[in-house]
C-alpha positions as CSV (number, residue, x, y, z in Angstrom):
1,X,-67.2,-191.6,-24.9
2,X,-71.0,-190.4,-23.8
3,X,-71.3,-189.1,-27.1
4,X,-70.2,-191.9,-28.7
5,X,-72.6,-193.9,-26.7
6,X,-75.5,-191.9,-27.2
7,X,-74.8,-192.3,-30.7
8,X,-74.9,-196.0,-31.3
9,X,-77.8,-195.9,-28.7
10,X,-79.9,-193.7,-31.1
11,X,-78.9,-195.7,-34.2
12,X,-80.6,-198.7,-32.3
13,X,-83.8,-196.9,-31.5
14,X,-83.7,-196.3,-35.3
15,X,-83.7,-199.6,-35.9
16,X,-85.8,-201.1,-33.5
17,X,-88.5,-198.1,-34.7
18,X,-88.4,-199.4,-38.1
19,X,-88.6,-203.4,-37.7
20,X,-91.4,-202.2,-34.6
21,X,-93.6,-199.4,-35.7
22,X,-96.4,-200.3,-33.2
23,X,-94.4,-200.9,-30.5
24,X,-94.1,-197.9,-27.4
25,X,-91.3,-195.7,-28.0
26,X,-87.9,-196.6,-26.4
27,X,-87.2,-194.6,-23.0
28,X,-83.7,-195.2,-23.0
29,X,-81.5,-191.2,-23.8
30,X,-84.0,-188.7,-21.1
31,X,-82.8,-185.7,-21.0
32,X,-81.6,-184.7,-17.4
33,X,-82.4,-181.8,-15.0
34,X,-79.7,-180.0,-17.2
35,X,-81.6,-181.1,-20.6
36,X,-78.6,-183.1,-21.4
37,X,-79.7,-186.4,-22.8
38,X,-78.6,-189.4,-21.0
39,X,-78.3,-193.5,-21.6
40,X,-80.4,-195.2,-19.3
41,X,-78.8,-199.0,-19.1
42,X,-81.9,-201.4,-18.8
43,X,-79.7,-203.9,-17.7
44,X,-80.3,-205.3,-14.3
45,X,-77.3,-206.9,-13.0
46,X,-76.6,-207.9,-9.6
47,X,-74.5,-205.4,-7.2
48,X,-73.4,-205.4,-3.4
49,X,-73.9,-202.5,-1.9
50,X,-72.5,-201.3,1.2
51,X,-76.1,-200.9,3.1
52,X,-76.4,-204.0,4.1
53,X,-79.9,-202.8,5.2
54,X,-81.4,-201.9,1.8
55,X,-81.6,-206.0,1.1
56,X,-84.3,-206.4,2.8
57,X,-87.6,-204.7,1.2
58,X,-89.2,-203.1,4.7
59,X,-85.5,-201.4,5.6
60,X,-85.3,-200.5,1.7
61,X,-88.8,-198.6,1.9
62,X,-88.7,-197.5,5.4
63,X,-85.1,-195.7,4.4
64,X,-86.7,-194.1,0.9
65,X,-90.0,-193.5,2.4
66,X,-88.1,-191.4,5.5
67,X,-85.8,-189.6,3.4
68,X,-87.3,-188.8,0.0
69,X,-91.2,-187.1,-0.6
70,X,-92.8,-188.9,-3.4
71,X,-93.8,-186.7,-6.5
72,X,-96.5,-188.4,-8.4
73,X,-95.8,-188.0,-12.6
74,X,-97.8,-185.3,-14.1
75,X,-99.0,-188.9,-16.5
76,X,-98.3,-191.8,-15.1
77,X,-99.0,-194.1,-17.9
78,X,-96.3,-191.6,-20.1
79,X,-92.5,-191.6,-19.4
80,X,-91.3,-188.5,-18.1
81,X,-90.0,-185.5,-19.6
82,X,-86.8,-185.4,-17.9
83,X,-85.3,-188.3,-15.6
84,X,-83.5,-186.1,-12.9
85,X,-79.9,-187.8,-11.7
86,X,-79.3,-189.7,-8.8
87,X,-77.2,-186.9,-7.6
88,X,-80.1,-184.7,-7.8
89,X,-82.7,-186.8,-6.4
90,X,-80.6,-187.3,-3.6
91,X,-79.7,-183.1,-3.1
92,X,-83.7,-182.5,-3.4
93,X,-84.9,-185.2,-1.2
94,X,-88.1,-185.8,-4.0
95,X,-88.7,-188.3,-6.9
């Protein structure tokens, strides 16, 4: 099914490439930590979470800001090279 995916995914980049030339390139298949490329959904669609904490923005920032270290991008006006997994953000504690 990822495959599958990832296929009509690049077929749309193709398009939109063509009918926008000037436009900034799509970020939407990253590869992963693994160098696997990946779709990542750009839809933002509401979802309840258990952490009833996270609502609110100071909780949200005090939890991230105690448990992960921030890692500045190499360019931080260029996408990355590879967009690590939750999983792995998560394992390392950085992002």
């Amino acid at each position: 099914k990822e495959e599958l995916c990832l296929e009509y995914v690049e077929n749309f980049v193709r398009q939109f490439e063509a009918l926008f030339p000037e436009r900034a390139k799509l970020f939407v298949t990253p590869r992963n930590e693994c160098g696997i490329a990946k779709f990542v959904c750009t839809t933002v669609r509401p979802t309840q979470l258990p952490f009833k904490a996270l609502y609110k923005a100071s909780s949200a920032a005090a939890f991230f800001s105690h448990y992960l270290t921030y890692e500045p991008l190499a360019n931080p006006t260029e996408p990355p090279d590879v967009l690590p997994s939750p999983s792995f953000t998560l394992e390392h504690q950085i992002g």
